[in-house]
N, C-alpha and C positions, 0 to 999 in steps of 0.2 A: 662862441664859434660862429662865423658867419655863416648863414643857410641863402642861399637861392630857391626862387620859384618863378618858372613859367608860367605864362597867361597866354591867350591871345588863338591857341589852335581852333583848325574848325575843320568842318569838310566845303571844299568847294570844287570848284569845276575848273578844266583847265583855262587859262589864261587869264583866271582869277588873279586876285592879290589880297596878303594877308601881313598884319603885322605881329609879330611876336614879340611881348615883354619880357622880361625876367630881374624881378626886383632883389636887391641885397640886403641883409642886414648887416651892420655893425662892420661897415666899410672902414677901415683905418689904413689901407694900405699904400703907398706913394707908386708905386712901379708894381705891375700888376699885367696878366693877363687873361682877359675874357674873350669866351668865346662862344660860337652858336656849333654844335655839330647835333648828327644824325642818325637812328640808325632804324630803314625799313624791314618790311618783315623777313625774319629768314637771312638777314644780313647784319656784320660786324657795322659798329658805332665808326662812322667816318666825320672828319674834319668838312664845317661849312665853310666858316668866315671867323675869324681872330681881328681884336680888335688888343693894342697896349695901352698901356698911362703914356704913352708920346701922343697917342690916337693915330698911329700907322694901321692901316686896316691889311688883313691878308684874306684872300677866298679859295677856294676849292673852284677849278676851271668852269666844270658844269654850269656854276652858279652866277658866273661875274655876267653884269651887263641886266641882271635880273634881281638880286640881291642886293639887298643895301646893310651893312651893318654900322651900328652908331649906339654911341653913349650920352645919356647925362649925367656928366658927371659931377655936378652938385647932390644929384638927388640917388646917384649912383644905380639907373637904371640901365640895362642891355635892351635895345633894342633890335627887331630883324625883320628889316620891312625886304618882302619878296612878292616881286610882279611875275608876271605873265608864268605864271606856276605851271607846269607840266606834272605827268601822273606818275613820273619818276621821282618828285620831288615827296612822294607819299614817304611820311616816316614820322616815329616819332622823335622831338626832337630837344634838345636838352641845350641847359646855356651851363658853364664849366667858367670854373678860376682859378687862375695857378699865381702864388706871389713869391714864389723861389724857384725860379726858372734861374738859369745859369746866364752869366753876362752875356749878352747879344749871341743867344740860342741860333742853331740853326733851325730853316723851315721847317726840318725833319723833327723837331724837335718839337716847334709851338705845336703845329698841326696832329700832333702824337695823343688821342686821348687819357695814355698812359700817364701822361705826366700831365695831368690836372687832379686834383686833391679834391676840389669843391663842385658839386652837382646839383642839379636841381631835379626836379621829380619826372620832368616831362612834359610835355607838349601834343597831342596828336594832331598830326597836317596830313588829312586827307585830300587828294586831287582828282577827280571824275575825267575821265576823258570824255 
């Protein structure tokens, strides 16, 4: 069964920058979706950034223009490099993969934590104002 794990969290201060990993195992899949979401304290798990096996990338508004998300996909890592971090961006945060998503899903649909199967343990991203 493929497992995920996050690396990479820390605490830092705003307008920092952090990257966050999240390695795979036992990757066999052709069409595929990964993703980075989030959920801080006291609040439901929300959608960051979605990345597919085309490498079309999708974000969450808050995030674009600060976030970056990307794959290698040889080695089948998720990466989430995030600049100029604000104290909103505090959560812990999880990288997700779905490989039976429905023929060209709608946004409503990738962005849905519900319909991801595979999770990793977690991440914490502290931000100090």
């Amino acid at each position: 069964e493929t497992q995920l794990a996050e690396s990479g969290g820390a605490s830092v201060q705003a307008g920092g920058s952090l990257r966050l990993s999240c390695s795979t195992s036992e990757f066999t899949y052709s069409t595929y979706y990964l993703g980075w979401f989030r959920q801080g304290p006291g609040k439901e798990r929300e959608f960051v950034a979605i990345i597919d096996s085309d490498g079309i990338t999708t974000y969450t508004e808050s995030v674009k223009g600060r976030f970056t998300i990307s794959e290698d996909n040889v080695r089948h890592i998720l990466y989430l490099q995030m600049n100029s971090l604000k104290p909103e961006d505090t959560a812990m945060y999880f990288c997700a993969l779905e490989t039976a998503m429905p023929e060209e899903p709608d946004l409503s649909v990738i962005t849905d934590p519900e319909e991801y199967n595979y999770w990793g343990q977690g991440t914490q991203v502290t931000v100090s104002s």
